[in-house]
C-alpha positions in Angstrom: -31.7 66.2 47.1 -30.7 62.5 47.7 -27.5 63.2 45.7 -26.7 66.0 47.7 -26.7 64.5 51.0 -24.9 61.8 50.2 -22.0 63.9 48.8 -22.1 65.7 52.4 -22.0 62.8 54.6 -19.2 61.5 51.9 -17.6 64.8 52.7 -17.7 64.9 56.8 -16.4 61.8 56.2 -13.2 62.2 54.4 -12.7 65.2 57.3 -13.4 62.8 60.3 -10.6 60.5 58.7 -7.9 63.4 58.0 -8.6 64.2 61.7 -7.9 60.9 63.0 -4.7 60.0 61.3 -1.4 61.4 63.5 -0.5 64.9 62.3 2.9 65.6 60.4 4.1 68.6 60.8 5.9 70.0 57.9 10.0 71.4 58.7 10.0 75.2 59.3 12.1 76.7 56.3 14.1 79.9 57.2 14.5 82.5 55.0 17.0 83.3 53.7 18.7 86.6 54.7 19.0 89.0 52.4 22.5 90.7 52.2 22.4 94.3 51.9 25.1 96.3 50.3 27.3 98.5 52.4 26.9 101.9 51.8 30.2 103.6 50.3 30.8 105.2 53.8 31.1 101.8 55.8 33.5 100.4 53.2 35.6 103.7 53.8 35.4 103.6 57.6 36.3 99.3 57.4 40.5 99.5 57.1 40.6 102.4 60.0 38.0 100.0 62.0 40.6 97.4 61.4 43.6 99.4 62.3 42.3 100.3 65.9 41.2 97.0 66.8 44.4 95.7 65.3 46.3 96.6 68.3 44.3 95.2 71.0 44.6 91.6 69.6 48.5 91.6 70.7 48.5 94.2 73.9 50.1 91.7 76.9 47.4 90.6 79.2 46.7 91.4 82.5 48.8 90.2 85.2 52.6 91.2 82.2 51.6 87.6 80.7 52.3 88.1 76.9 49.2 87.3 74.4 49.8 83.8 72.6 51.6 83.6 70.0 50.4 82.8 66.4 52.6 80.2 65.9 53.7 77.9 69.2 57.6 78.8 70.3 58.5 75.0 69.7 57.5 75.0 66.0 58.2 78.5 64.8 61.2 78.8 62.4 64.5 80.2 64.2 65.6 83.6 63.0 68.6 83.1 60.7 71.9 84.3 62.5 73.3 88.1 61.8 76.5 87.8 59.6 79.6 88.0 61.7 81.6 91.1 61.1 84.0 89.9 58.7 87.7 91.2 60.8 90.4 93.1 58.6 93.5 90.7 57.7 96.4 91.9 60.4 99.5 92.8 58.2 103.1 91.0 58.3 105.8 91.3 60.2 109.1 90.0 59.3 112.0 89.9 62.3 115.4 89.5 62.5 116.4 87.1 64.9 119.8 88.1 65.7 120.6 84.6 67.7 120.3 82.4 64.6 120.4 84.8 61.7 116.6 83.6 60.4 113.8 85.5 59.8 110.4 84.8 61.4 107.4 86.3 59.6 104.1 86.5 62.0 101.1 88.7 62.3 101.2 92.1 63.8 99.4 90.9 67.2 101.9 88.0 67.7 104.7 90.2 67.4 103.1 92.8 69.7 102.9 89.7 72.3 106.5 88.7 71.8 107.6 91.9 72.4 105.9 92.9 75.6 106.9 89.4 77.0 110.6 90.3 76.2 110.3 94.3 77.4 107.9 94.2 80.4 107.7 91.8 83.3 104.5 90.0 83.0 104.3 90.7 87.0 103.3 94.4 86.2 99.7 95.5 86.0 97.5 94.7 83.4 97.1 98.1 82.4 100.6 98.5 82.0 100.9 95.9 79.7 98.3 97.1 77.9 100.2 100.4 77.9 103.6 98.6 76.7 101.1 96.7 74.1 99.6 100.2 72.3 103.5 101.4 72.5 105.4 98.3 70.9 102.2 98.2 68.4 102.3 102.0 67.1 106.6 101.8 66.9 106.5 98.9 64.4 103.5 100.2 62.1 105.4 103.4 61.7 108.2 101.3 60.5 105.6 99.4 58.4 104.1 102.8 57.4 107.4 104.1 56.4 108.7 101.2 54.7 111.7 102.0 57.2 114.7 99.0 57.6 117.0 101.1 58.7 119.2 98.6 61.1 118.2 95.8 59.7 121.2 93.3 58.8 119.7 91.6 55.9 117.1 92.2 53.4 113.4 90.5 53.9 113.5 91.4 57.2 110.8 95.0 58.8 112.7 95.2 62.5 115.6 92.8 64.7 114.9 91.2 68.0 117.3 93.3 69.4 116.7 96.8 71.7 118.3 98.9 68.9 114.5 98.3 67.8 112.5 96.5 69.9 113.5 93.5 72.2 111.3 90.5 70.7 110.9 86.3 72.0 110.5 84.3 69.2 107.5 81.7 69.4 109.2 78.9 69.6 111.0 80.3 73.1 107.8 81.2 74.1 106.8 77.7 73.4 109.9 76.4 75.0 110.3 78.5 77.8 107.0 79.8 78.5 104.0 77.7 77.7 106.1 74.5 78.3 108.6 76.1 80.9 105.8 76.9 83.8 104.8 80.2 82.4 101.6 79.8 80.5 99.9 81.9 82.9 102.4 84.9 82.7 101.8 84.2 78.6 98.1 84.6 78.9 98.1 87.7 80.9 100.3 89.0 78.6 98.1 88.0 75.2 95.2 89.3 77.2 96.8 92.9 77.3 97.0 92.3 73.6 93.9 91.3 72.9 92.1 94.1 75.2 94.0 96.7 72.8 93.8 94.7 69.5 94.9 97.1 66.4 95.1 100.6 69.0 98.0 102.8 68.1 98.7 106.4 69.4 98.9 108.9 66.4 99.9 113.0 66.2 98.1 114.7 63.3 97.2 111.3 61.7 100.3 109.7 61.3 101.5 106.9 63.9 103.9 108.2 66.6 107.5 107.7 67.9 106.4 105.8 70.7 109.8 105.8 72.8 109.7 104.0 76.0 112.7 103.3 78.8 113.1 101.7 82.2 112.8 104.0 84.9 113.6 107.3 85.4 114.5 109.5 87.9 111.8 111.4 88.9 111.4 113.4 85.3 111.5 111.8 81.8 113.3 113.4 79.1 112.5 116.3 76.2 113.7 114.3 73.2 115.7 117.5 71.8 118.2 116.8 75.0 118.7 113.3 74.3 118.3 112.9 70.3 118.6 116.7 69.1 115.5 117.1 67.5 112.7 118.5 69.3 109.3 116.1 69.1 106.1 117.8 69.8 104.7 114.6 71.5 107.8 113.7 73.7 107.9 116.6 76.3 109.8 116.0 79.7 106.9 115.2 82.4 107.0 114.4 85.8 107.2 110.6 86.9 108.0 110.7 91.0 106.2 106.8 90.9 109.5 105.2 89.6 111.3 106.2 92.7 108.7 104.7 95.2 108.3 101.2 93.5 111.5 100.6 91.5 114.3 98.2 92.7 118.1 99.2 91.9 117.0 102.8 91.0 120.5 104.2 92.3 123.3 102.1 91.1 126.9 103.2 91.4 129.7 102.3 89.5 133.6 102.4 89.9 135.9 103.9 88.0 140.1 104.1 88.4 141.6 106.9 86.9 143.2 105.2 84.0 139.5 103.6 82.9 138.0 106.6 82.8 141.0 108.6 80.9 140.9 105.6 78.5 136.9 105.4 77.9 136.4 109.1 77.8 139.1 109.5 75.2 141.0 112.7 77.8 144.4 113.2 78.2 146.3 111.3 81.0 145.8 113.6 83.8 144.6 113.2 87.5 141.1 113.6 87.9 140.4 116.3 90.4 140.4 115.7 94.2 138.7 118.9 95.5 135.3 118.6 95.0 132.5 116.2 93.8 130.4 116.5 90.7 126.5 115.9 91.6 123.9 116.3 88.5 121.0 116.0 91.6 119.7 119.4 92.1 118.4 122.3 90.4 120.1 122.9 86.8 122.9 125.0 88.0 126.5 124.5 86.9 128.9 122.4 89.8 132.3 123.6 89.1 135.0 120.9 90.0 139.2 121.9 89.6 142.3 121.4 91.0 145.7 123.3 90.4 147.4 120.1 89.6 144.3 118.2 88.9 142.1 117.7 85.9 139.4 120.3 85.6 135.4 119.0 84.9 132.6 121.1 85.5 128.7 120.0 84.8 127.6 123.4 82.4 124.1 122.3 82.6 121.5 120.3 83.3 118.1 119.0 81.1 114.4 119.3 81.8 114.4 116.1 83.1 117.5 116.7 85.9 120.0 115.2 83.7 123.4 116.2 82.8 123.0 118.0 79.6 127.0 119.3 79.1 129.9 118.5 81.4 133.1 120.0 80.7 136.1 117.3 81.6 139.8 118.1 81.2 138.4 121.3 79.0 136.7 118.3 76.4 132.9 119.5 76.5 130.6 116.1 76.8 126.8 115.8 76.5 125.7 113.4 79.3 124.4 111.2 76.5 128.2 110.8 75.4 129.8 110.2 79.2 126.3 107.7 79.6 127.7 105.9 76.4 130.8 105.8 76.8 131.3 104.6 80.2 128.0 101.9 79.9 125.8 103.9 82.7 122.8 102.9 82.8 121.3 107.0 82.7 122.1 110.5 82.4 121.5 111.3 85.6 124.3 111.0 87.8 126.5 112.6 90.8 130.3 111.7 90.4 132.7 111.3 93.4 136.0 111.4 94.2 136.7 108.3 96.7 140.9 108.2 97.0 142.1 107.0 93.3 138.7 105.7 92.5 135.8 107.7 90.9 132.6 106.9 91.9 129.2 107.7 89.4 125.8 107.0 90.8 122.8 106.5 88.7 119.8 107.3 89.1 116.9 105.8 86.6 117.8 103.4 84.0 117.4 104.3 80.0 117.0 107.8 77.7 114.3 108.8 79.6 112.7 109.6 76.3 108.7 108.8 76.4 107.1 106.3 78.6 108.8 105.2 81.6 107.8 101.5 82.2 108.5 101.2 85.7 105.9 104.8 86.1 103.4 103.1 83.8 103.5 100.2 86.7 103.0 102.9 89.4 100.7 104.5 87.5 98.9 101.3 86.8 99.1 100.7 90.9 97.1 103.6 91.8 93.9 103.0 89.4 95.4 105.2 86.1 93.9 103.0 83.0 96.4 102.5 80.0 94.8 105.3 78.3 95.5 107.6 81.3 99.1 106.5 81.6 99.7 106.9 77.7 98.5 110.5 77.7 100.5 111.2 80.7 103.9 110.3 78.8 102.5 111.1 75.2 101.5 114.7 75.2 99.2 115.3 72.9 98.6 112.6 71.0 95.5 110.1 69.8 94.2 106.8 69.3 93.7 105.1 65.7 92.8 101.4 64.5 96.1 100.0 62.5 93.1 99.1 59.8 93.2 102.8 58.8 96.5 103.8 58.6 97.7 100.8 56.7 96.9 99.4 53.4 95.7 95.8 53.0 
């Protein structure tokens, strides 16, 4: 009994200590969570879940402020630069130049500059010389396109410098006279009117057009079967009254004794008739002009275009072409007077008359026609095509 109090009061004992001493409290451990497996569905339904939130990650914000981008602007690699369109090689041309008997081979937009400088005044409109640009381009590439040298003096050589082609200032005048002479400006409008119709020709069924163009006319251009004698679907006679409103010298008259114009015409020696005048003006009647003791001449008829077709002089039958020629006028159209032992033959327009009339492309150009509009207007018919596809590199 002793034993067993003793081992009680020994007990209460050890408690009362355990009580006294400060109480540590052990750390709280969390379970772990257990991870459950996603059922087949959820796994399904996870990439559409995706795809619809997707979106609303990179919508703009409110206020049109764009979302921030994933990398900063200052450090984000550039985009490399799209390849530049690699531009088709311009062919050759190789001219004549008739002053020192060289040959000057440039590209095909060069030439088309020198020759608008030498046909056109730079003064004109811009879309005139763009006109007179697509015009001197398209007649050398049918040349080119032909292989054609006809009137060429030497071999080597595509076209002269010379009107018989196409009038044409060599770089180095342009150098001299025009970019060192005061006239860079004029230069630059002109290469400008190039440029704006880089590698543009007019074509007819495909092929690159006879692109005929003259001074002035006089109020109609020309069919080309009543100047050349062959009939050219694309050169039809067409009205062109803005030549006679804006063109200086458009009546010119020339003088004439009788012995000139017996010699030049080639007529027997004869006096030329006193009676009445010969006017190629009006309405295409035949003007009948004699004389008992004169020289008969009588117009026959007269073109499209108001010009004399046939004129009958000291009973030798002339085309006006011939009488143009043959006495230097400057046009077709004409009026002849009698004015005591002179002869006196007006002009009126300055060329063929075949095709574009430059001084009606200005008019045109004055009124708000483009170069398009003024091209159609003297081409009938015809369309535009890139020299790239009509020529072979």
């Amino acid at each position: 009994m002793k034993d067993f109090r003793y081992l009680l009061r020994h007990r209460i004992e050890q408690l009362r200590r355990r009580m006294e001493r400060p109480r540590r409290f052990a750390p709280v451990r969390r379970a772990k969570p257990r991870i459950r497996r996603l059922a087949p569905a959820a796994w399904l339904a996870a990439p559409l879940l995706a795809g619809l939130l997707l979106p609303l990650a990179v919508v703009p914000l409110r206020g049109g402020q764009p979302a921030p981008p994933a990398v900063p602007q200052s450090t984000a690699s550039p985009a490399p630069p799209a390849p530049a369109a690699k531009e088709a090689p311009q062919p050759k041309v190789s001219v004549y130049l008739s002053h020192s008997g060289q040959i000057e081979t440039l590209p095909l937009e060069e030439y088309v500059s020198g020759v608008v400088a030498a046909e056109m005044p730079p003064d004109f409109e811009l879309e005139a010389l763009k006109a007179q640009a697509v015009a001197a381009r398209t007649f050398i590439v049918r040349r080119l396109q032909a292989g054609d040298h006809s009137g060429v003096p030497v071999p080597g050589a595509d076209v002269t410098d010379t009107v018989s082609h196409q009038a044409y200032v060599s770089k180095a005048v342009l150098e001299r006279k025009w970019t060192r002479g005061g006239r860079s400006a004029e230069l630059a409008k002109i290469r400008r009117a190039v440029l704006e119709t880089r590698g543009v020709v007019m074509t007819y069924q495909g092929q690159p057009i006879t692109a005929s163009f003259f001074a002035s006319s006089g109020g109609y251009t020309e069919n080309s079967e009543d100047y050349w004698n062959a009939a050219v679907p694309y050169l039809r006679s067409v009205a062109s009254p803005w030549d006679q409103d804006i063109t200086p010298n458009l009546a010119v008259t020339y003088t004439f004794s009788n012995a000139e114009l017996i010699q030049k015409l080639g007529i027997a020696a004869a006096a030329l008739p006193a009676s009445r005048d010969l006017a190629a003006s009006g309405p295409a009647k035949p003007v009948s002009s004699s004389s008992a003791s004169g020289l008969p001449a009588e117009v026959l008829s007269l073109t499209a275009g108001h010009r004399v077709q046939k004129i009958s002089i000291g009973g030798t039958v002339f085309t006006g072409r011939e009488v143009r020629e043959k006495l230097g006028l400057r046009s077709s159209q004409f009026i002849w007077k009698r004015k005591g032992n002179k002869v006196l033959i007006t002009t009126y327009g300055n060329g063929h008359g075949v095709g574009m009339s430059q001084w009606g492309a200005n008019g045109m150009a004055k009124q708000g026609s483009t170069a398009t509009q003024i091209l159609k207007h003297y081409y009938s018919g015809i369309s535009f095509n890139q020299v790239s596809t009509l020529l072979k590199k």
